[in-house]
C-alpha positions as a Python dict, from the first residue, in 0.01 Angstrom:
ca = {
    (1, 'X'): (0, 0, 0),
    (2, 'X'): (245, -87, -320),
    (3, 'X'): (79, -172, -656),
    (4, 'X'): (276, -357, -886),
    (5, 'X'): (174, -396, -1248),
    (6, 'X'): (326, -714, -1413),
    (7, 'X'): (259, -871, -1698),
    (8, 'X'): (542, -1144, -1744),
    (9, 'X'): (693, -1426, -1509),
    (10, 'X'): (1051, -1220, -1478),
    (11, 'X'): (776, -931, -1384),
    (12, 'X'): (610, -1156, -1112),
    (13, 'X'): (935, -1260, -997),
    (14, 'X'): (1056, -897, -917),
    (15, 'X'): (738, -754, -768),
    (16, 'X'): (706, -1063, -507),
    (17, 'X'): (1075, -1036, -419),
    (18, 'X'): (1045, -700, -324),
    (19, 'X'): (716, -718, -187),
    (20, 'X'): (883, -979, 46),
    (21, 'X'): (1197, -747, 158),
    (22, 'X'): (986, -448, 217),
    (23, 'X'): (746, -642, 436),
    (24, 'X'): (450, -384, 329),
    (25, 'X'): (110, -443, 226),
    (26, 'X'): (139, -469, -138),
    (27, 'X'): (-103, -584, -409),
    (28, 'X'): (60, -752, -723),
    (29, 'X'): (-165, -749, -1059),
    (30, 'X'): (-83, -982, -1261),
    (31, 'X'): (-154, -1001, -1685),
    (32, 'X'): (-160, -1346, -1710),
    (33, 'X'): (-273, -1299, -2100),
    (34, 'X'): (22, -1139, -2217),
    (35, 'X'): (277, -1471, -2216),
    (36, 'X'): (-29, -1694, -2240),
    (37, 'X'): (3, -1808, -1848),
    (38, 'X'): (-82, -2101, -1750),
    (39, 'X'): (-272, -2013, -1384),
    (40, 'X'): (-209, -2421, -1266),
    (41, 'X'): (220, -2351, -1273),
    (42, 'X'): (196, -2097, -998),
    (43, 'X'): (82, -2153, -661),
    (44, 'X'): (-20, -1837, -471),
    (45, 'X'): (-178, -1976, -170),
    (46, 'X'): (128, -1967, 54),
    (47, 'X'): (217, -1601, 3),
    (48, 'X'): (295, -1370, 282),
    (49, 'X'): (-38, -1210, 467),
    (50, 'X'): (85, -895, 345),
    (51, 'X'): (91, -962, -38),
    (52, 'X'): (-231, -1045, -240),
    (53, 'X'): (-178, -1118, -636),
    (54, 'X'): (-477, -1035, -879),
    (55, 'X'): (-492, -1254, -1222),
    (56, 'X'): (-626, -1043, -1458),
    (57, 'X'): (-681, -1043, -1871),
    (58, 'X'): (-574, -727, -1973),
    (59, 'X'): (-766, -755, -2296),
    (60, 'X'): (-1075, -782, -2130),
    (61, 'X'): (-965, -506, -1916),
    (62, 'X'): (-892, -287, -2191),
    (63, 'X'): (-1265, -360, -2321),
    (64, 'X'): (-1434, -301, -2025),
    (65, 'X'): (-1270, 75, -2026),
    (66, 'X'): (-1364, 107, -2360),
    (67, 'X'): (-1697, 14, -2358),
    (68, 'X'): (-1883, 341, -2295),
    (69, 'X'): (-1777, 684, -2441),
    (70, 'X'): (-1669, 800, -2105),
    (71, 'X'): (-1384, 472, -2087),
    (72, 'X'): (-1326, 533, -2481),
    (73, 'X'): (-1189, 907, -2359),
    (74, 'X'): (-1013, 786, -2095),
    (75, 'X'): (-812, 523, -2255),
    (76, 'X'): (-729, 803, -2540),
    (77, 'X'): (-571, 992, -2234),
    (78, 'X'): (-417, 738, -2106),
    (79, 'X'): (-235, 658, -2440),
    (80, 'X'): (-133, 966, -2501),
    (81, 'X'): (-10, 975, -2120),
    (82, 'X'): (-253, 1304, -2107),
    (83, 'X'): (-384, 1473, -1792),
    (84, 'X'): (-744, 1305, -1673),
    (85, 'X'): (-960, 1542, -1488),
    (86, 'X'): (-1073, 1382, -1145),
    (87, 'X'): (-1407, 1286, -1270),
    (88, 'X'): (-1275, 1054, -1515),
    (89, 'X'): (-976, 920, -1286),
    (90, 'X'): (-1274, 803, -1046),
    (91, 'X'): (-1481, 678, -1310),
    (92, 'X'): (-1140, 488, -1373),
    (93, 'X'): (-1071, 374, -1021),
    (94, 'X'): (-1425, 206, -1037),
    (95, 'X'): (-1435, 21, -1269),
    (96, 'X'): (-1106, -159, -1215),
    (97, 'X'): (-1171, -208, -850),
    (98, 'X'): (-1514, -360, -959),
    (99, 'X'): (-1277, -609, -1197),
    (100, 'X'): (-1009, -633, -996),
    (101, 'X'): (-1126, -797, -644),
    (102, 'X'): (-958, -690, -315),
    (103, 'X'): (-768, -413, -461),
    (104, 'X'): (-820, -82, -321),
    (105, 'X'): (-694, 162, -550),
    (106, 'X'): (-722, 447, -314),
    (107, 'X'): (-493, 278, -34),
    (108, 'X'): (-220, 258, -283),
    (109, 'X'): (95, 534, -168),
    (110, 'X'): (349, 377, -460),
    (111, 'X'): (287, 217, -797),
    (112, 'X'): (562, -4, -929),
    (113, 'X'): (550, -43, -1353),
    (114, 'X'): (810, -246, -1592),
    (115, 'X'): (737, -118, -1919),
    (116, 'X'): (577, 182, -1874),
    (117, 'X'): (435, 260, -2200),
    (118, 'X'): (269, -79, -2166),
    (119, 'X'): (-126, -29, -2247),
    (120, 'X'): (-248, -173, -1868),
    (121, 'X'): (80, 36, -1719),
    (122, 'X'): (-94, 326, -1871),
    (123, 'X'): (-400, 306, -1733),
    (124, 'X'): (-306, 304, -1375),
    (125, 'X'): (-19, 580, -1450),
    (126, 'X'): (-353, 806, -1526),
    (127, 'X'): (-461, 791, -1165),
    (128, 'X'): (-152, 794, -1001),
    (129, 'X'): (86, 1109, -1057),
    (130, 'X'): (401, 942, -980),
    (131, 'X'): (542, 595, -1038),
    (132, 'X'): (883, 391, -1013),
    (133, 'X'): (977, 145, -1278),
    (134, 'X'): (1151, -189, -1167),
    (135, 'X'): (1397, -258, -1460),
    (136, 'X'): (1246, -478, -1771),
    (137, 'X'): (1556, -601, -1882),
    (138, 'X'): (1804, -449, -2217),
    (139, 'X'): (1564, -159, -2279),
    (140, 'X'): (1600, -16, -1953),
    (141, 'X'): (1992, 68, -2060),
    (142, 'X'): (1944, 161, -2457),
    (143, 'X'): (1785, 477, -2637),
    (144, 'X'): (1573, 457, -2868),
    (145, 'X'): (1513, 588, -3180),
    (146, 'X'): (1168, 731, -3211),
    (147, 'X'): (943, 715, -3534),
    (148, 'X'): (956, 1061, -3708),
    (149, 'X'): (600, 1146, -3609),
    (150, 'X'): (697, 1129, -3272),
    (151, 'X'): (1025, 1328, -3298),
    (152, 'X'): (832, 1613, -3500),
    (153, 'X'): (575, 1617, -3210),
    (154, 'X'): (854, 1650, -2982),
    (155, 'X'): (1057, 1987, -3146),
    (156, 'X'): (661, 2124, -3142),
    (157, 'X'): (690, 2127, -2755),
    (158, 'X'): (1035, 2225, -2729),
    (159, 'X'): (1178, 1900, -2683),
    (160, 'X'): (1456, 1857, -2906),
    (161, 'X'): (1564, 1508, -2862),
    (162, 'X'): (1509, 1235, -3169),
    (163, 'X'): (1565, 902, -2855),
    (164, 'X'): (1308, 732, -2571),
    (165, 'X'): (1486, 647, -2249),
    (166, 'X'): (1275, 411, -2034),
    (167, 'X'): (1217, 643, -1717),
    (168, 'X'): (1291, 964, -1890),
    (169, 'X'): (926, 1123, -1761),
    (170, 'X'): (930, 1319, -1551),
    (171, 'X'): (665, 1164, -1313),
    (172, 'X'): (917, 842, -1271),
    (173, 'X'): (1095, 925, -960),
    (174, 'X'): (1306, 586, -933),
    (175, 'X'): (1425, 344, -1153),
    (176, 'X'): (1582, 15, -1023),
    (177, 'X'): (1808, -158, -1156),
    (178, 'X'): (2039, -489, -1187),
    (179, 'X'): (2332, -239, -1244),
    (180, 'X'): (2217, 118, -1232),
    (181, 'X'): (2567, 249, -1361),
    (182, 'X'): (2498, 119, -1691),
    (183, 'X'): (2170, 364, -1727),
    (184, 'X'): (2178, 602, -1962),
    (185, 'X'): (2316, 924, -1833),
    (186, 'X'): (2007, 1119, -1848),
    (187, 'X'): (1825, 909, -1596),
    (188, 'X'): (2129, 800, -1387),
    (189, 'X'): (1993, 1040, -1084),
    (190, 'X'): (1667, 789, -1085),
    (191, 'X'): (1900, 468, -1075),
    (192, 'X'): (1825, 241, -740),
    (193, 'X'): (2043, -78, -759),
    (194, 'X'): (1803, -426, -744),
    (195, 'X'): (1881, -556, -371),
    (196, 'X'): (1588, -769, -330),
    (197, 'X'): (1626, -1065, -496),
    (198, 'X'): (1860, -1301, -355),
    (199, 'X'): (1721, -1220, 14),
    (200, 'X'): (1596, -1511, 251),
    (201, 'X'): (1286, -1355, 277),
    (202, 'X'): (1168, -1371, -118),
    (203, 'X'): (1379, -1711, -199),
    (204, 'X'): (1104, -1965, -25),
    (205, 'X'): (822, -1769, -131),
    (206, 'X'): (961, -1799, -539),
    (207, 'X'): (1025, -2151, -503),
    (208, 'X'): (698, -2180, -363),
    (209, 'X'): (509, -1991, -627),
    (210, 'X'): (715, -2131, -964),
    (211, 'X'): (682, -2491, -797),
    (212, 'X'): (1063, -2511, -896),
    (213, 'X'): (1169, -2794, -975),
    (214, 'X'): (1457, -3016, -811),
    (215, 'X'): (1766, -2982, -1056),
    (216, 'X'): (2094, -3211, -985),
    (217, 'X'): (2419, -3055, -815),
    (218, 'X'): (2631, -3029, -1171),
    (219, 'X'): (2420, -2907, -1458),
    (220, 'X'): (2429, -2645, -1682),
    (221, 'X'): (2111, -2463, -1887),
    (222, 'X'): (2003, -2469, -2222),
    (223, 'X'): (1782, -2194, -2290),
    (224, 'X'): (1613, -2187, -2618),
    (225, 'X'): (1421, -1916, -2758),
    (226, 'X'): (1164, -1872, -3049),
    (227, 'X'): (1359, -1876, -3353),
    (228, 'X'): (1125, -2117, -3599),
    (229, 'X'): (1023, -1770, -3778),
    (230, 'X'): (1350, -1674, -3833),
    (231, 'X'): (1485, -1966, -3985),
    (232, 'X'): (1190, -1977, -4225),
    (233, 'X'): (1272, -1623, -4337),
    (234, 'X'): (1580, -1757, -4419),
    (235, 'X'): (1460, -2071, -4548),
    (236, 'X'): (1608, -2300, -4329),
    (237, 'X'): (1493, -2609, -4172),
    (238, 'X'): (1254, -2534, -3927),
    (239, 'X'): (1395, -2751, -3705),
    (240, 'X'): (1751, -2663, -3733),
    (241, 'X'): (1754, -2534, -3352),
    (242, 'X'): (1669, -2881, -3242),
    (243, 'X'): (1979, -3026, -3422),
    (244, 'X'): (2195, -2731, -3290),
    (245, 'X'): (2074, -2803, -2923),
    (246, 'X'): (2144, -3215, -2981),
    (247, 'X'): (2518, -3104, -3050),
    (248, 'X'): (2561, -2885, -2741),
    (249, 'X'): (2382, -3137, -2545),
    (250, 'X'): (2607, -3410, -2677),
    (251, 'X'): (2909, -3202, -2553),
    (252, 'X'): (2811, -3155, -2198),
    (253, 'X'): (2710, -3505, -2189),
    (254, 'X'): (3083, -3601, -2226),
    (255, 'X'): (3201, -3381, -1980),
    (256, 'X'): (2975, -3570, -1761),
    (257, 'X'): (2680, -3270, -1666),
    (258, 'X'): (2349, -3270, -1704),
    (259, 'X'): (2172, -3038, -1917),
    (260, 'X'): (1862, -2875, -1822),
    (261, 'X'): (1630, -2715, -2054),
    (262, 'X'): (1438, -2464, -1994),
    (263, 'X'): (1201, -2340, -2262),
    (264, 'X'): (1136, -2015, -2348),
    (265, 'X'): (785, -1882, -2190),
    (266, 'X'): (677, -1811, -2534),
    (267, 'X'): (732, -2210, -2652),
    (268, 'X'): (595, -2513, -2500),
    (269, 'X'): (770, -2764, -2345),
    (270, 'X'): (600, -3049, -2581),
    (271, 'X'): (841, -2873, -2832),
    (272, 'X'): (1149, -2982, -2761),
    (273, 'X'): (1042, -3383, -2669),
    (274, 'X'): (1309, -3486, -2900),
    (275, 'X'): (1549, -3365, -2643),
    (276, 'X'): (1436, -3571, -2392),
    (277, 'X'): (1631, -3880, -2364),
    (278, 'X'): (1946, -3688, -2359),
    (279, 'X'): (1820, -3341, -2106),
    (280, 'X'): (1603, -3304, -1899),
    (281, 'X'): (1304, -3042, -1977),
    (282, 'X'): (1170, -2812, -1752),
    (283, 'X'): (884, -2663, -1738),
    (284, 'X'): (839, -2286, -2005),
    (285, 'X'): (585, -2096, -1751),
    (286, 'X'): (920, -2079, -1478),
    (287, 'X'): (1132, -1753, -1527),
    (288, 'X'): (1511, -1845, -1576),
    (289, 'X'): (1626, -1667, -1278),
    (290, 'X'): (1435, -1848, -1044),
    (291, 'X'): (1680, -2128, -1089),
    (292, 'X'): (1997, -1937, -1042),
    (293, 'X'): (1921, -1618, -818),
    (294, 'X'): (2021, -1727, -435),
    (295, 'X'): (2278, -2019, -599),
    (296, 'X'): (2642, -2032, -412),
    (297, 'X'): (2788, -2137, -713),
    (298, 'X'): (2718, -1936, -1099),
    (299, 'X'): (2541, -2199, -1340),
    (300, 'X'): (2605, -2173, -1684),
    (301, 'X'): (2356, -2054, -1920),
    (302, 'X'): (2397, -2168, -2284),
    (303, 'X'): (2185, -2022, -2591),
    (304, 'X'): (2218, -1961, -2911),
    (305, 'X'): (2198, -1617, -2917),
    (306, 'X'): (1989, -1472, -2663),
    (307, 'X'): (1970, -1225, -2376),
    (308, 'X'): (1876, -1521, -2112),
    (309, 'X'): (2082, -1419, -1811),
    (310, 'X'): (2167, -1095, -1890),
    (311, 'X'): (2163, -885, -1616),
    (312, 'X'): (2243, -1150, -1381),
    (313, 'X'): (2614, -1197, -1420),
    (314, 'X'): (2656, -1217, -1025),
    (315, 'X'): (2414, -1537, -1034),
    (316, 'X'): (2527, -1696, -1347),
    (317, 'X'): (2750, -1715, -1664),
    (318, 'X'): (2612, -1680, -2004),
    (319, 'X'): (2788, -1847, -2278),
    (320, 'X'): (2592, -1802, -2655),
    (321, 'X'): (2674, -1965, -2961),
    (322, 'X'): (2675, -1624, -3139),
    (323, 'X'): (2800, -1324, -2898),
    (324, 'X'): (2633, -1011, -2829),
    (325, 'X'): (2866, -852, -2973),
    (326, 'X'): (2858, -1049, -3327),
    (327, 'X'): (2495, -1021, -3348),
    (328, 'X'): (2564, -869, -3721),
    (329, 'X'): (2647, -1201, -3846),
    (330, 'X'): (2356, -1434, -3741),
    (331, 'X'): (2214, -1501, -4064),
    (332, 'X'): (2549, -1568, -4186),
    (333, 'X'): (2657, -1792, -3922),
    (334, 'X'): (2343, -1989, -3922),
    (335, 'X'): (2325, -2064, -4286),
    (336, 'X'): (2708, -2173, -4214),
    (337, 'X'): (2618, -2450, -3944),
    (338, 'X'): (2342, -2590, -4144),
    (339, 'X'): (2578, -2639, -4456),
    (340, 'X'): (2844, -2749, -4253),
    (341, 'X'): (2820, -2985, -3953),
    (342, 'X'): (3211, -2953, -3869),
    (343, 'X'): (3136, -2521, -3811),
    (344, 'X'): (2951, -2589, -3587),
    (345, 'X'): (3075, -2878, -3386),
    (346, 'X'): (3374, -2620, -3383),
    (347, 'X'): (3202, -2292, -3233),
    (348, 'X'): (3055, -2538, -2988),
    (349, 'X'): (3366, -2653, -2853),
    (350, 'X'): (3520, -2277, -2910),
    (351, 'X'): (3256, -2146, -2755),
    (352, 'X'): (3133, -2354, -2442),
    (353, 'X'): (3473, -2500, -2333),
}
C-alpha cells in the first residue's frame, strides 16, 4: 500500500492524482487543520475502491504522541529525524492506527511526503526508513540557508555545507517533480518528472472531490493572496489590493472576458464581496490547478505578485503585476500605485496586454 501525507489542497490534489494513475491501494492522510479546511468543500465518497482518505487534526495528533513520556521521546526523535528503536516505532504505529481509522500502517511498502521536515511528515518518516517526496512547490528547486546553529552542528559531523536542499537525506530515494531539470544539482539523480496529473484517470475523480465549479469558455484568473499584513507594515490602506484588483478587473472587462477569482486558501471568499458585481468568486478551499490542469487551451493567471501557477507553465500563463524577477522593488512599487492612480493603470495595461 502507498501512504501519502498531505496537509494542503495542492497536497491532496497530487496524492489522489497519482493514487489514480498507479491504480494501487493507497491511503491518503489528510491535515485538514493546517489551511483551516473546510471538510463540506470536498466530497470523498466517489473515490476509487482502491484509495481511502483519512481527515485528521494534526494538532491533536501531535498531543496524543506527546501525552505520555514514552510519545514525549518519540516525538524528540522524530524532530531531530533520530533513529527510534523498534519498541518505540510500535508504540508509534499504535497509537496512530488507533487515531487514524482503516489505516494499516504495517501494509504500507512506500510513503509519499511534501515537506518533509513537516512535524506530522516526521512522525511517519520515524517508522518508515525510506520515503519519496512529491514536489511542494519553489522550495523543492532553492537552497537554503541554514541558521548558524544548524550549520555548526553540521561541520561537528563532517558535513561541511552552510544550505538545506529539500530531498538531500539520504533516506529520500525519489523526488518528483513539475520539471526535475531545474533541481538543484545535488539531488538531480532523485528527480522523477510529475506525469500524473493531467491523466483521464485522476481528472473526474478531482472534479469530483473539489466540486469544481462550471467556469465560462473565455475567462481569465485573478488570484489574490494574503497581503493585508503587508500593506499595514507599510502603512497602507488595508484595502489597497481590493482597489488594485477593481482596475485589472475593469481591463479584462473591456476586452470582453470574464474574470474569475479565486481566493487564496488562506482568505475567505466573503473577503473579496466587493468584487462581485464585476467577477465572479470562486470558492478559497479549491486548489488553483484544479481549474487549469487537463485544459486544451493555457488560461491566464493574473496576481499581483505571487507564485500562483508556477510550476504549471504547460497548463497556464502567469502574468503578475510585479515580476519574479523585480521582487526587490515591491514596497516601492506599491507605495507608487497608491500615490498614483495613472502608475498603475499603466503597469496594468504594460503588464496584462
Amino acid at each position: 500500500m502507498q501512504l501519502y501525507i498531505c496537509s494542503t489542497l495542492r497536497h491532496l490534489l497530487f496524492s489522489l492524482s497519482r493514487a489514480c494513475v498507479e491504480n494501487t491501494k493507497s491511503h491518503v492522510v489528510f491535515l485538514v487543520d493546517h489551511q483551516n479546511i473546510d471538510e463540506s468543500n470536498l466530497d470523498f465518497e466517489n473515490l476509487p475502491e482502491h484509495i481511502t482518505v483519512s481527515k485528521v487534526s494534526r494538532r491533536h495528533l501531535a498531543n496524543e504522541v506527546k501525552y505520555t513520556l514514552l510519545g514525549k521521546l518519540t516525538y524528540f526523535l522524530s524532530m531531530r529525524e533520530l533513529t527510534a528503536p523498534t519498541y518505540i516505532k510500535n508504540s508509534l504505529i499504535d497509537l496512530i492506527e488507533k487515531e487514524v481509522d482503516t489505516l494499516k500502517l504495517h501494509d504500507v511498502t512506500a510513503l509519499f511526503v511534501f515537506n518533509e521536515r513537516n512535524k506530522t511528515a516526521r512522525l511517519f518518516r520515524l517508522i518508515f526508513e525510506k520515503y519519496s517526496i512529491i514536489e511542494d512547490g519553489l522550495l523543492n528547486y532553492a537552497r537554503r540557508t541554514l541558521p548558524l546553529a544548524k550549520t555548526i552542528a553540521n561541520y561537528l559531523n563532517g558535513n561541511f555545507s552552510n544550505k538545506r536542499i529539500a530531498g538531500e537525506d539520504p533516506n529520500c530515494i525519489a523526488i518528483y517533480a513539475i520539471n526535475p531539470v531545474g533541481l538543484p544539482s545535488e539531488i538531480s539523480d532523485k528527480g522523477i518528472k510529475v506525469d500524473f496529473l493531467s491523466h483521464e484517470k485522476s481528472l473526474k475523480v478531482i472534479h469530483d472531490t473539489f466540486k469544481l465549479e462550471s467556469l465560462p469558455k473565455q475567462y481569465v484568473i485573478l488570484a489574490t493572496q494574503p497581503v493585508i499584513g503587508y500593506f499595514e507594515r507599510l502603512s497602507l490602506p488595508t484595502n489597497l489590493h481590493i482597489e488594485i484588483y477593481k482596475k485589472i478587473i475593469s481591463f479584462y472587462n473591456k476586452k470582453g472576458l470574464e474574470v474569475i477569482v479565486k481566493p487564496h486558501p488562506q482568505e475567505s471568499k466573503d473577503d473579496y464581496i466587493e468584487l462581485s458585481q464585476q467577477a465572479r468568486i470562486i470558492s478559497e478551499q479549491t486548489p488553483l490547478e484544479a481549474y487549469v490542469i487537463g485544459q486544451k487551451e493555457k488560461t491566464d493567471i493574473i496576481s499581483l505578485f505571487s507564485s500562483a501557477g508556477m510550476g504549471f507553465e504547460e497548463y497556464c500563463a502567469r502574468k503578475t503585476l510585479i515580476g519574479d524577477d523585480e521582487a526587490k522593488y515591491i514596497n516601492e512599487r506599491l507605495k507608487l500605485w497608491y500615490a498614483s492612480s495613472d502608475a498603475l493603470d499603466s503597469v496594468i495595461i504594460d503588464k496584462l496586454s
